[in-house]
N, C-alpha and C positions, 0 to 999 in steps of 0.2 A: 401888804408887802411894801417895801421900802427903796426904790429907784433911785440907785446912784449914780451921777455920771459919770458920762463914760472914761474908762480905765480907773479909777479909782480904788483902791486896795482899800478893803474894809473889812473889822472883825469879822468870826463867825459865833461860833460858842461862848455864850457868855457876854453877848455884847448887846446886852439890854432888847432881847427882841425883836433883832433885826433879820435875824437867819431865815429862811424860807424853808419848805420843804419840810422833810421829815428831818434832815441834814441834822437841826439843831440839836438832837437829843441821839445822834447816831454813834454805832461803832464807828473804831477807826478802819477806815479802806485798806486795801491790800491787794496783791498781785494779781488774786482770785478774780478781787472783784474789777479794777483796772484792767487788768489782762497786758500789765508788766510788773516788772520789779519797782521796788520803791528804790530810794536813793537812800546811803547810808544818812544821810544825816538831815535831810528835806527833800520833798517831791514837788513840782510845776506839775499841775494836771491843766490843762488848755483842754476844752470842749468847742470842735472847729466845725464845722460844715462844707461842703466841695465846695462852692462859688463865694464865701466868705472873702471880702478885699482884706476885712481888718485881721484874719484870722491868719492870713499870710506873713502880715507884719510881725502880729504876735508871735507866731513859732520864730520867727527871727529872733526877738528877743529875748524869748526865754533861753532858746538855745542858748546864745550870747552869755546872758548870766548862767546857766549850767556848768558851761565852761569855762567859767573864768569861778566859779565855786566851787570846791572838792567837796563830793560825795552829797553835791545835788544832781539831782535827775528831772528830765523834762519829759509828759509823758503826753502825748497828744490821742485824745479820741475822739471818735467821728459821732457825735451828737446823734445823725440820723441812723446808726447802725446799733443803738445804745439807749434806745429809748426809755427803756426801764429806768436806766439810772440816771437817766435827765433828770426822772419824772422825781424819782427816787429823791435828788438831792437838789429841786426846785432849779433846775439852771431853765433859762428861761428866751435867752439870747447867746449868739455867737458874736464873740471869742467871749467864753468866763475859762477863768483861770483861778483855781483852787491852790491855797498853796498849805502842803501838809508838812508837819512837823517828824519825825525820823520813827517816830510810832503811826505813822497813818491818821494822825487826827488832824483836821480841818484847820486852820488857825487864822488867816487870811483868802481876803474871795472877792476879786475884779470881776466888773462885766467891762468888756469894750476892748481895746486896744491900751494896756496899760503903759507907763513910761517907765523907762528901764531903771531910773532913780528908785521908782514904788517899788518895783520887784523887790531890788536890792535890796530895799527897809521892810519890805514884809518876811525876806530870806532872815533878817537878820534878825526877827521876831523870834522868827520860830526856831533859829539857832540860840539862840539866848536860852533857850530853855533845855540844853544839852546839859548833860550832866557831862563834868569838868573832865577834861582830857578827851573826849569824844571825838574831836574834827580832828586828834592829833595821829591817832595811830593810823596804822596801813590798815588795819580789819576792822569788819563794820559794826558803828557804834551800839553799844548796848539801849534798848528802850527801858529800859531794866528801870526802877524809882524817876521816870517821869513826868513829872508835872501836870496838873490838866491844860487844860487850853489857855492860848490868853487872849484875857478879857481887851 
């Protein structure tokens, strides 16, 4: 396993063997398995704990960039209510924050208190990989001929 510090936004798939967990070879996540909606066009998944300081900061931020993003969504879950899919997708500490692309696949992955610049540029990773006209219309973008993950 491969310890980055803290906040730092880093591939997942495809990123030379760094991913942990089963994560690296998985489906894309889904509402089912979150237990909310995805975002049309990118999801913030934040894994938080109750007494977390930095986990407090982070939902701040993400919020922040959700909103000021169209048709990203920020999805917070309680790590100790969810053990499965800690376990599931190697998250190992609180705050990791998972950021998926508008199909549900992984594409960037902070542990720690990330800075709202890395969000930004990991948003815009996984937006880059929109198939064109997507962020423009009112109804939610097609995953339809989407790219794999990037590396």
């Amino acid at each position: 396993m491969v310890t980055e510090p803290d906040g730092r936004v880093t591939a997942t798939a495809g990123d030379g063997g760094r991913a942990t967990g089963q994560a690296a070879g998985r489906a894309a996540l889904g509402p089912a398995t979150l237990g909310a909606a995805l975002g049309e066009r990118a999801t913030l998944v934040q894994f938080s704990t109750a007494f977390c300081q930095p986990c407090r900061a982070t939902r701040r931020v993400l919020g922040e960039v959700a909103a000021m993003v169209g048709g990203v969504a920020h999805v917070e879950i309680d790590a100790e209510a969810r053990l499965a899919l800690v376990r599931d997708l190697g998250i190992v500490r609180t705050p990791t924050v998972l950021v998926l692309d508008a199909a549900g696949r992984i594409v960037r992955r902070a542990t720690g208190l990330p800075r709202r610049a890395d969000v930004i540029a990991a948003l815009g990773r996984a937006l880059a990989d929109e198939p064109p006209g997507a962020g423009e219309s009112t109804g939610p973008a097609s995953p339809a001929g989407h790219p794999g993950d990037v590396p």
